[in-house]
N, C-alpha and C positions, 0 to 999 in steps of 0.2 A: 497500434501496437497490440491490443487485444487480440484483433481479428487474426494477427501473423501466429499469435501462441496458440489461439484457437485450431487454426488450419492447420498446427504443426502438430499437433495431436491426431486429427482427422487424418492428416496422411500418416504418422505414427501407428494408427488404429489400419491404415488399408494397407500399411507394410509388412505388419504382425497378422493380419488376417490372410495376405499372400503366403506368408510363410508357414502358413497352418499352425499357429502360433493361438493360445487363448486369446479369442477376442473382446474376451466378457473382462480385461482388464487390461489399460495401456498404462503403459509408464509415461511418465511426461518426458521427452527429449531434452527439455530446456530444465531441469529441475536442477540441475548445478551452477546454470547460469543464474537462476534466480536464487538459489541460495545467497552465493555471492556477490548479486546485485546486492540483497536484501542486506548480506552484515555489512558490504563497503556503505550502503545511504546510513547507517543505525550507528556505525563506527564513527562516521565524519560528523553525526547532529551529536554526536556524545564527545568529540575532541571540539567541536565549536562551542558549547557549551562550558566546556573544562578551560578553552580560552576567554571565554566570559566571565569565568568566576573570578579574574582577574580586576575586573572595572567594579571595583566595591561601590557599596552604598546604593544602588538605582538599579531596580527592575530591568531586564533586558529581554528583547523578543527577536527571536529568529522567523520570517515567515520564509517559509518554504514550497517551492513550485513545482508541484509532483503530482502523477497518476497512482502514486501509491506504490507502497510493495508488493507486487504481483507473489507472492508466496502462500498456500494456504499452511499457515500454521496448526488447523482444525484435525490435517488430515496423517495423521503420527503411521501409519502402515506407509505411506505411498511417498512420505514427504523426509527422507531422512532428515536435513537438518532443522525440523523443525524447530525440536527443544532447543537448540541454539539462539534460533532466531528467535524465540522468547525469551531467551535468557539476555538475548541482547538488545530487545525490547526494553525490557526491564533495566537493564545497566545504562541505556541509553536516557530512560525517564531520569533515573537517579541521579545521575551527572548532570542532567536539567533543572532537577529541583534543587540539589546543591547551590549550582550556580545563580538561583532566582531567574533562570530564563524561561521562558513561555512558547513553547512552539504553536506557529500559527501557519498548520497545510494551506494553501490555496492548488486546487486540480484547474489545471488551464484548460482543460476540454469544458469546462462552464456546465452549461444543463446538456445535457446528450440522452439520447438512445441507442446507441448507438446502428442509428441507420444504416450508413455507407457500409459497419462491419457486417451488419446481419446482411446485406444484399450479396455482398461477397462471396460468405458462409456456404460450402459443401456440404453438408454431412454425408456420409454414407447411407445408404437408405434405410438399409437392415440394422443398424447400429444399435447396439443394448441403449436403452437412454439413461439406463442406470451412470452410465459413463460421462455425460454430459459433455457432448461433441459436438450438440447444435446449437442453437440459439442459448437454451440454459445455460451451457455452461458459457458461454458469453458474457451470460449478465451476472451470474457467477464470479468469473473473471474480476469483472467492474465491482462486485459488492466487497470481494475480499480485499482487492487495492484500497478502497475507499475506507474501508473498517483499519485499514492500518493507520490510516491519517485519521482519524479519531481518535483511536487509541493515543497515538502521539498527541494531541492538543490537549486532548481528556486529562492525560498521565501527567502534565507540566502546566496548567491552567490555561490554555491557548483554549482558540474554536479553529475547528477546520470549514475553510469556505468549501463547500463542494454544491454540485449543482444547481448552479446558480450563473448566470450573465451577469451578473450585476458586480461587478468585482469592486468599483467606486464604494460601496457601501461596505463592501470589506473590510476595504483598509480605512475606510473612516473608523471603523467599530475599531481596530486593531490599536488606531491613533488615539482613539476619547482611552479602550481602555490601556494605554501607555501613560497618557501625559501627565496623568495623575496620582500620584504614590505617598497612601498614606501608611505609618507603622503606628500602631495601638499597643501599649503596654498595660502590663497590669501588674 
């Protein structure tokens, strides 16, 4: 999935360079798809949540099996809706911690380099690298996905499995920290 958003950039960047178009800047083609990937995944952990907060008394954990939100939020020139997707970030945590639920990422690509994308990978030869069209932005790609699913574990007390094969010891961590709920008064 990387390597298809990757390449559509690359060819993005040799359509706009056909066109005698500034090359030293691509727009992302997919940047409203991923917007709206990003608030339908942040909208449905924030309504299962709010369904959660229903089952009083006992801790509740969502693990979730995702590559992450492909969206740089970092990038506020190039990325219109980013402040949104922060904002819904953020509404998303809240209606989690409300409801005492715990989001717990698991990324099903386990450990990766992703190999098969980089052998795939075109760049253009001349390409500014300020643009990240080759292998960078690749792994690029991978670190912002992955940094979303943090943020979500981070934000609501969860961990995110990521990079990692060993997924058995995942969800035992996920089980020892479930089974046990204690509340302290003072």
């Amino acid at each position: 999935k990387l390597w298809m958003v990757t390449q559509e950039r690359i060819d993005e960047y040799n359509r706009q360079r056909a066109m005698n178009q500034n090359p030293d800047v691509v727009k992302d083609p997919l940047e409203f798809e991923r917007s709206y990937n990003a608030r339908v995944v942040l909208e449905t952990l924030g309504n299962i949540s709010t369904l959660l907060a229903g089952v009083s008394g006992r801790r509740k954990a969502i693990v979730m099996f995702s590559e992450g939100i492909e969206y740089d939020i970092t990038d506020f020139m190039n990325n219109a809706s980013a402040i949104t997707i922060i904002n819904q970030t953020r509404d998303t945590i809240s209606a989690a911690t409300r409801a005492n639920v715990n989001v717990y990422p698991v990324d099903p690509r386990g450990l990766t380099s992703f190999g098969d994308e980089v052998m795939d990978l075109s760049p253009p030869i001349d390409a500014n690298p300020a643009l990240n069209l080759g292998m960078t932005g690749l792994y690029n790609e991978g670190r912002i996905a992955q940094d979303s699913l943090r943020t979500l574990a981070e934000g609501t007390g969860g961990f995110a499995a990521l990079n990692s094969n060993d997924f058995s010891s995942a969800f035992n961590r996920i089980v020892d920290e479930n089974s046990a709920y204690y509340v302290l008064g003072y």
